[in-house]
C-alpha positions as CSV (number, residue, x, y, z in Angstrom):
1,X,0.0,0.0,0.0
2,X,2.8,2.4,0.8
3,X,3.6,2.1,-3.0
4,X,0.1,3.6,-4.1
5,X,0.5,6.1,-2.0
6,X,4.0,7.2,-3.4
7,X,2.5,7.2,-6.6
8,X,-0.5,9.4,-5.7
9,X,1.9,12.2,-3.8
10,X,4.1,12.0,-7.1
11,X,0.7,12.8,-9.5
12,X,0.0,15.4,-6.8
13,X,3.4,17.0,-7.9
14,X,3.0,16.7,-11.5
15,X,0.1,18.1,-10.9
16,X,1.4,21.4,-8.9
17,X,3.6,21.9,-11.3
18,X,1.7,21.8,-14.1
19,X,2.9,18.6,-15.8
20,X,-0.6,16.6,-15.3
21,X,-3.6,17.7,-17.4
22,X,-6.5,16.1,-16.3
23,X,-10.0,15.2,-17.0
24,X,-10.7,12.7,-21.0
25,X,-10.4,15.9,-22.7
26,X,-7.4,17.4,-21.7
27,X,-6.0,13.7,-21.4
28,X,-7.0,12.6,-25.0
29,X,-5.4,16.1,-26.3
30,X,-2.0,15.7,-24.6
31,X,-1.9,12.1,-26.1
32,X,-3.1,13.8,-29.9
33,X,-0.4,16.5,-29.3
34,X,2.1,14.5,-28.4
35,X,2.8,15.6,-25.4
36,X,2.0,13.2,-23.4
37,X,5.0,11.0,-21.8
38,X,2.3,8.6,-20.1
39,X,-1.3,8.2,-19.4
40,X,-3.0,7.0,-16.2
41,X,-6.5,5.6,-16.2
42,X,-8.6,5.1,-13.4
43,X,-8.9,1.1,-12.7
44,X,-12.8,2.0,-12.0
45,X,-13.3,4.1,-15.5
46,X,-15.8,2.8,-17.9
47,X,-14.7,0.1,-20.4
48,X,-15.4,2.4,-23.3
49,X,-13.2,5.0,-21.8
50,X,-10.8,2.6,-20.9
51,X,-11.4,0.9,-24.5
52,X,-10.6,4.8,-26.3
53,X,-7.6,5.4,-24.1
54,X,-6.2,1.9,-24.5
55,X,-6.4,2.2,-28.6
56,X,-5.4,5.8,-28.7
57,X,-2.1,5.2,-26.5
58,X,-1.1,2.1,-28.8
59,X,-2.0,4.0,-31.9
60,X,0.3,7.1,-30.1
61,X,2.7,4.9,-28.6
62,X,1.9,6.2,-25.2
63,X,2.4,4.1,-22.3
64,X,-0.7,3.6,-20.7
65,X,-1.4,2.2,-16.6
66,X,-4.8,1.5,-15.0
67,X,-4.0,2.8,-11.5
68,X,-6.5,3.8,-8.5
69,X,-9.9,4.6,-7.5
70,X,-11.5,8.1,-9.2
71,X,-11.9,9.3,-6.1
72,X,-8.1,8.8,-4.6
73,X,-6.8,10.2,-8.2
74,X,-8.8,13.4,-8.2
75,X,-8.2,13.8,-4.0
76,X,-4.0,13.9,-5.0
77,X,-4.8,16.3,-7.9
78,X,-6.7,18.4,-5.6
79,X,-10.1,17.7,-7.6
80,X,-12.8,15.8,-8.0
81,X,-12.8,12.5,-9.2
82,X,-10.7,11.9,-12.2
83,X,-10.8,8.8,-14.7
84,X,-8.0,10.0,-16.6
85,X,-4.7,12.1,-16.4
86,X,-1.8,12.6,-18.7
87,X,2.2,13.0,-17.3
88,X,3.6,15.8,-19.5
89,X,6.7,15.6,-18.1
90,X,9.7,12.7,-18.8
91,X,11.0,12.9,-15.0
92,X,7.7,12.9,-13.6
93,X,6.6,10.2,-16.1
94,X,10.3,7.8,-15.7
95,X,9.4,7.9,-11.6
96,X,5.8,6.5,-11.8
97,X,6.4,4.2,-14.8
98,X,9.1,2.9,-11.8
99,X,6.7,3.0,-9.1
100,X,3.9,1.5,-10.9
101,X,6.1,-1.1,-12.4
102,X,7.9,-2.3,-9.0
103,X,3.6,-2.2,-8.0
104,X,2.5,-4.5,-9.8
105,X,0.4,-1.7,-11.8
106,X,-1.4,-3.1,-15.3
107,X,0.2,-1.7,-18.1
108,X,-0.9,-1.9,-22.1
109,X,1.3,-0.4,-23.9
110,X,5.5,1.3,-23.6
């Protein structure tokens, strides 16, 4: 547990500064721009929303993990709940793909 909760401090600082848009617009944009170093999805999203971000991360090449509840995702964002958020930032983006992968955390696509 002490993992997850790494991980949800670390989305909090992407977040502060700036390096985590949020929210399946601003998500699916960062992805189409290219900006995007990673994309988290909430493991309680819908399937269709999980089913749009898993083919638009492969067709990107956008490394994709379903991670957390909405609710703890949007609380470390300082938000409401949030299915889906986007890591703008390589540094941000090396240290949870780390986290996540020492966790255990489902990945689709690197």
């Amino acid at each position: 547990m002490r993992e997850d909760k790494k991980i949800l401090n670390l989305i909090g600082l992407a977040t502060k500064a700036g390096k985590a848009p949020s929210g399946e617009f601003s998500t699916e944009k960062a992805v189409k721009e290219g900006k995007a170093a990673m994309v988290i999805v909430s493991e309680e999203a819908s399937e269709n929303t999980k089913k749009m971000f898993r083919n638009m991360c492969t067709y990107y090449e956008v490394p994709l993990y379903y991670f957390g509840k909405k609710e703890e995702l949007g609380r470390a964002m300082g938000k409401e709940m949030r299915a889906s958020l986007a890591i703008v930032d390589g540094g941000f983006a090396g240290a949870l793909e780390k986290l996540m992968n020492d966790n255990g955390g489902s990945e689709y696509e690197s």
